[in-house]
N, C-alpha and C positions, 0 to 999 in steps of 0.2 A: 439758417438752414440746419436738419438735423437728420441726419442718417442713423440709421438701424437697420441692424440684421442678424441672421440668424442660421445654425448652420446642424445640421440632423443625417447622423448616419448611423447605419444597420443598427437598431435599438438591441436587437434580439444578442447580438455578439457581444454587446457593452453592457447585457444586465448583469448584475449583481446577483453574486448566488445568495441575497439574503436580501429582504426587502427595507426599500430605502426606510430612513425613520424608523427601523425596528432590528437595531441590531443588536439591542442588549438579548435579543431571544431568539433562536428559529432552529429547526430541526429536519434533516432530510433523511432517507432513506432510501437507497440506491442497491441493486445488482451493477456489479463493475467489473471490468477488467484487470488485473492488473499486473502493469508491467515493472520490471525495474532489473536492476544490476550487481552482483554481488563481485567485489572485487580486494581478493587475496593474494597467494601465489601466484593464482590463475584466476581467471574472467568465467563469470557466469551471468549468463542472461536467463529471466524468467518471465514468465507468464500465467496467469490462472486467469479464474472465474469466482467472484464472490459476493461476499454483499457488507454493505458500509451505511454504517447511519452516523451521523455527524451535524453539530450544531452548537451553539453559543447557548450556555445559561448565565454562569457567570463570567466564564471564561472558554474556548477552544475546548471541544473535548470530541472525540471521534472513537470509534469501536468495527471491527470488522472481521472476518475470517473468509478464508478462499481453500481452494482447493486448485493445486496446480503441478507445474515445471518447472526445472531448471536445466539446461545444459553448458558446456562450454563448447564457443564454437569456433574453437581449434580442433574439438576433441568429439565431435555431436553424438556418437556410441556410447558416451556417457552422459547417462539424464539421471534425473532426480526427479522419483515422484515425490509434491510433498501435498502437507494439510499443515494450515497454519493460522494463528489468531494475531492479533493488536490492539493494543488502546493507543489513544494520540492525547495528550494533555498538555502540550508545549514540548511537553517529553514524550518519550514514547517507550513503551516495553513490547516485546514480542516474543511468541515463541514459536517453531514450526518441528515437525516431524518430516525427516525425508528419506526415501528407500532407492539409494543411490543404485543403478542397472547399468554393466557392463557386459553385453553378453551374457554367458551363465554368474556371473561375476556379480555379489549384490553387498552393500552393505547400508545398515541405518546408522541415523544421526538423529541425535535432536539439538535446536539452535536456539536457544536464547538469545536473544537483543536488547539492548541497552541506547537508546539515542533521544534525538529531537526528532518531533514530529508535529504536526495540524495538519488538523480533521483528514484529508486524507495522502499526505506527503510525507514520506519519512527517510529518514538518515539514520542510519546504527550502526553501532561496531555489534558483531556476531560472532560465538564461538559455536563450532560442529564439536557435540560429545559423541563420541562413537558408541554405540549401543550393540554392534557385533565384533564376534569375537577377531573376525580379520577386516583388515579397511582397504576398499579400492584406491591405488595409488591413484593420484589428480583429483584428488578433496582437498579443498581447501579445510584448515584448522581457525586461522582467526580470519577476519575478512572487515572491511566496509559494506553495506548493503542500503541502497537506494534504493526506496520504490515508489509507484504512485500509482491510485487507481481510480483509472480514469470511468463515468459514467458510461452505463448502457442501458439500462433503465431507470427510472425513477419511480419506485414504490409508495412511496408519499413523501410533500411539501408541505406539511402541517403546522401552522405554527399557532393555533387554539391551543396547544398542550399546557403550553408557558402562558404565567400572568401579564397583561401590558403595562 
């Protein structure tokens, strides 16, 4: 006697964001959200809007830029507008522009990053360089900074760009 069987669930939840048997290549393009964490002196939580294309030629490589927020939220009167870029190659570099608002109270930074990252996940240490002449006290200066941004659209799934 010989039994067999076989067992299949939600397909759609378990694909694979790159198609089976072709993972030496594939390339996406996305509008995303993204969220994550900056964590110094003090805790900052962010959010934006942007867009990410990401994919495998020879190796992990991802590119993106947003436009967004940060605030702390012990402190929420204090936000941060920012606009910011990334590459992701295993590493990751970044850099963002932020116009820290306290009330009448304003100052800019800009943040360079240094860490690990893929395609669209990353971890960095981050320095704020002050670019005005006085700084709102509860800016962080060095910090950790996590982020991830998550899909919201999908602009293209092309993978004809690359050779099979």
């Amino acid at each position: 006697m010989v039994a067999c069987g076989s067992l299949v669930a939600q397909q759609d939840s378990l694909a694979l964001p790159y198609p089976r048997g072709h993972v030496g290549h594939f390339y996406r393009d996305e509008i995303t959200l993204l969220a994550g964490f900056n964590q110094g002196r003090y805790g900052f939580a962010e959010l934006g809007v942007g867009r990410s294309a990401y994919g495998v030629v020879h190796h992990p490589l991802g590119v993106g830029y947003f436009a967004g927020a940060e605030l702390r939220p012990d402190r929420p009167e204090l936000i941060g507008w920012k606009l910011g870029g990334y590459i992701t190659f295993g590493g990751e570099m970044g850099l963002q522009l932020i116009r820290y608002q306290e009330g009448a109270a304003g100052s800019t930074v800009i943040r360079p990053e240094l860490g690990i990252g893929i395609w669209k996940a990353r971890l960095a240490y981050a320095y704020n360089i002050n670019l005005s002449p006085s700084r709102i006290d509860g800016i962080n200066t060095h910090m950790v900074s996590m982020s991830y941004a998550l899909r919201m659209f999908t602009l293209s799934a092309r993978d004809d760009r690359f050779p099979k």
